[in-house]
C-alpha positions in Angstrom: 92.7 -76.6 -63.5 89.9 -74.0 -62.6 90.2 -72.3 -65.8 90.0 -73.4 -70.0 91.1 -71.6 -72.7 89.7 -71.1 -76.1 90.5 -68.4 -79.1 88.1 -65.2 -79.2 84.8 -65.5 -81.1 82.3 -63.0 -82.1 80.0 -63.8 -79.1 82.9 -62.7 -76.3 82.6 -59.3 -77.4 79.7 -58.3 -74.8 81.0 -60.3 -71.5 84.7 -58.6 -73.1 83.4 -55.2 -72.6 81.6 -56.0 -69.2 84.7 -57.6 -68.0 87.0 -54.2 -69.3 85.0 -51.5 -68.1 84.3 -53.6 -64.3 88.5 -54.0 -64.2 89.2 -50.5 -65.4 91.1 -49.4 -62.2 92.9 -52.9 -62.1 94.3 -52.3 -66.0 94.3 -48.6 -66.1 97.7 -48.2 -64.5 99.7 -50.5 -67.3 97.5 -50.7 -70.4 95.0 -48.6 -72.4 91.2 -49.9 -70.9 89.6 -50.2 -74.3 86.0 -51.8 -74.0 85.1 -51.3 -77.2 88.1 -53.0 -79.1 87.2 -56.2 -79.1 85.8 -56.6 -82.8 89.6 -54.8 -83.9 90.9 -57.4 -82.1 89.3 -60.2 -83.9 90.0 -59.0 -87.0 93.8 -58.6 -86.4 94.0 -62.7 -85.4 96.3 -64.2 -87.8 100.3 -65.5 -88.1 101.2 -62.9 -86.0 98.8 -62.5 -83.4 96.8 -64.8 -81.4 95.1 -64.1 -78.7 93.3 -66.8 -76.3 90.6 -66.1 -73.6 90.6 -67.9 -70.7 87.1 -68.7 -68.9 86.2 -69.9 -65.3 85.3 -73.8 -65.4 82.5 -73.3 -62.4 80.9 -70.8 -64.0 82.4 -69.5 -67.6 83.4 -66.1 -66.6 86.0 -64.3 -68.5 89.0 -64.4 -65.9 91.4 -62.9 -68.5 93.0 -62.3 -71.8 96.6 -63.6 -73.8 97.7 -62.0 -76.5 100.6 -64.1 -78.4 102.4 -61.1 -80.2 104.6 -60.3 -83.0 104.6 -64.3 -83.7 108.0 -65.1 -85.8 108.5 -68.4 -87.5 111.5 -70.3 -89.2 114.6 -69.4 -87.6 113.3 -67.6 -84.9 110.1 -69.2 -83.5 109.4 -66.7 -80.8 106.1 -64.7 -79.3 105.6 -62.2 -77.3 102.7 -62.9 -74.2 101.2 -59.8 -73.3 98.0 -60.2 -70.7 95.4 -58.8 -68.2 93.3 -60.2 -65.9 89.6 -59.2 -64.8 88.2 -58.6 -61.7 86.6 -60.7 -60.1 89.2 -63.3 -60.8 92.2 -61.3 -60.4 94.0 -62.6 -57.6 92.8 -65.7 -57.1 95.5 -67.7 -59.2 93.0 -68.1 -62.0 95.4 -66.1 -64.6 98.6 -68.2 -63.5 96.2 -71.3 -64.3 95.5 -69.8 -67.6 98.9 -68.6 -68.9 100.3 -71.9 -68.4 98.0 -73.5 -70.7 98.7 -71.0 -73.1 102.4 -71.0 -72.7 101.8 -75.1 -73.3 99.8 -74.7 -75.9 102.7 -72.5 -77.7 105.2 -75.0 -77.2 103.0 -77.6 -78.9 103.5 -78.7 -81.7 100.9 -80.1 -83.9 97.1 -78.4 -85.4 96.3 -77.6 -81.5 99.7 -75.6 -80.7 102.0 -72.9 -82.0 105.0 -74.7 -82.6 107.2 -71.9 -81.1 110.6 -71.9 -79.5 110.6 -68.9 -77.2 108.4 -66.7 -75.4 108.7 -63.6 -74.2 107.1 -61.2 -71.4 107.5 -57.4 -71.1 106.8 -56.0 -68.0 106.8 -52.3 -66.4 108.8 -52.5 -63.3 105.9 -51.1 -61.2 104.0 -53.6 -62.3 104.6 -56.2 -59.2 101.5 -58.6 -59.9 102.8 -59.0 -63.1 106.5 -59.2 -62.3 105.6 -62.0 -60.1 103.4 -63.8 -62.9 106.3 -64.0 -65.2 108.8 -65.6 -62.8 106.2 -68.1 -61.2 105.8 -69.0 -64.2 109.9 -69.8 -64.8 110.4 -66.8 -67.2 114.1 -65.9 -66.6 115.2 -62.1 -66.8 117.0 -61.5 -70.0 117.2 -57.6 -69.2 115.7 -54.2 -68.6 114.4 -51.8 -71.9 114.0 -48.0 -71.2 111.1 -46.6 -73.2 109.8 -49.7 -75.2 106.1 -49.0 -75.4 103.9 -46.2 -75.7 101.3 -46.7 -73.0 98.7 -44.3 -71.2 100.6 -41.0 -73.2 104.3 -41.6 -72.5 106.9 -44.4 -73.1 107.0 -47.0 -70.5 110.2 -48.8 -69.0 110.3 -52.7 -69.6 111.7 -55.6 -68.0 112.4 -58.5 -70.2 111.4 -62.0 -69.5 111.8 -65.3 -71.7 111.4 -68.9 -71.5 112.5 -71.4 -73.9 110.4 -74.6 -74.5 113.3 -76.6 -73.7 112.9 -75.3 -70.1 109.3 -75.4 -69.4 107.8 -78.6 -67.2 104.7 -78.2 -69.1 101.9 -78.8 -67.4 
């Protein structure tokens, strides 16, 4: 692996920004570019939300961001991924690297992982890069949801992808 990941901490917030606003055309078309959101972010960490950052080994750069979203438990088990990547690293196979250890690490079980069952990714059709992401990665397609999130001032078509942890290799 080229990449590690690692939950946020206060001092990501500077390279967090530096990474948003340099990627702006790269997120702008799927997701609100929010620089300064960081320190929201960390405060909303908790059973229901986690987010992991994943760095460049060679030379610690932020190559992207996982949020793990409306986080279930008991019966259920199940998280949403939701993700972008930052140029300079987007495209070079960096953020594949990095969502598989954070799909691992929320199939684990133990203090390290999340314990969960399912995962889920939500995609705009548009959005190929993404669309390709999810079935590298062995998401299957569950199904397509008109209007699911407001993004960017209007509500955004989804496709639906999920993975079980009974069907992923790990890594």
């Amino acid at each position: 692996m080229r990449v590690y990941i690692r939950p946020p901490r206060p001092a990501d917030e500077r390279p967090y920004s530096e990474a948003v606003v340099r990627s702006t055309d790269h997120l702008s078309p799927w997701n609100p570019v929010e620089p300064d959101g960081f320190p929201d972010l960390l405060r909303r960490q908790g059973p229901a939300l986690r987010t992991f950052m994943i760095f460049n080994e060679e030379d610690d750069g932020l190559v992207g961001r996982v949020n793990v979203a409306n986080i279930v438990r008991a019966r259920f088990r199940n998280g949403a991924l939701g993700y972008d990547s930052y140029v300079p690293y987007a495209g070079t196979g960096r953020m594949s690297e990095g969502l598989r250890l954070v799909v691992d690490r929320c199939f684990r079980s133990g203090p390290d992982g999340l314990g969960l069952h399912r995962l889920e990714i939500n995609v705009q059709p548009e959005n190929e890069r993404s669309l390709a992401m999810a079935k590298r990665l062995g998401f299957r397609h569950e199904g397509f949801s008109p209007r699911m999130l407001f993004i960017n001032n209007a509500w955004r078509d989804h496709e639906r992808f999920a993975l079980t942890v009974e069907e992923w290799p790990g890594i």
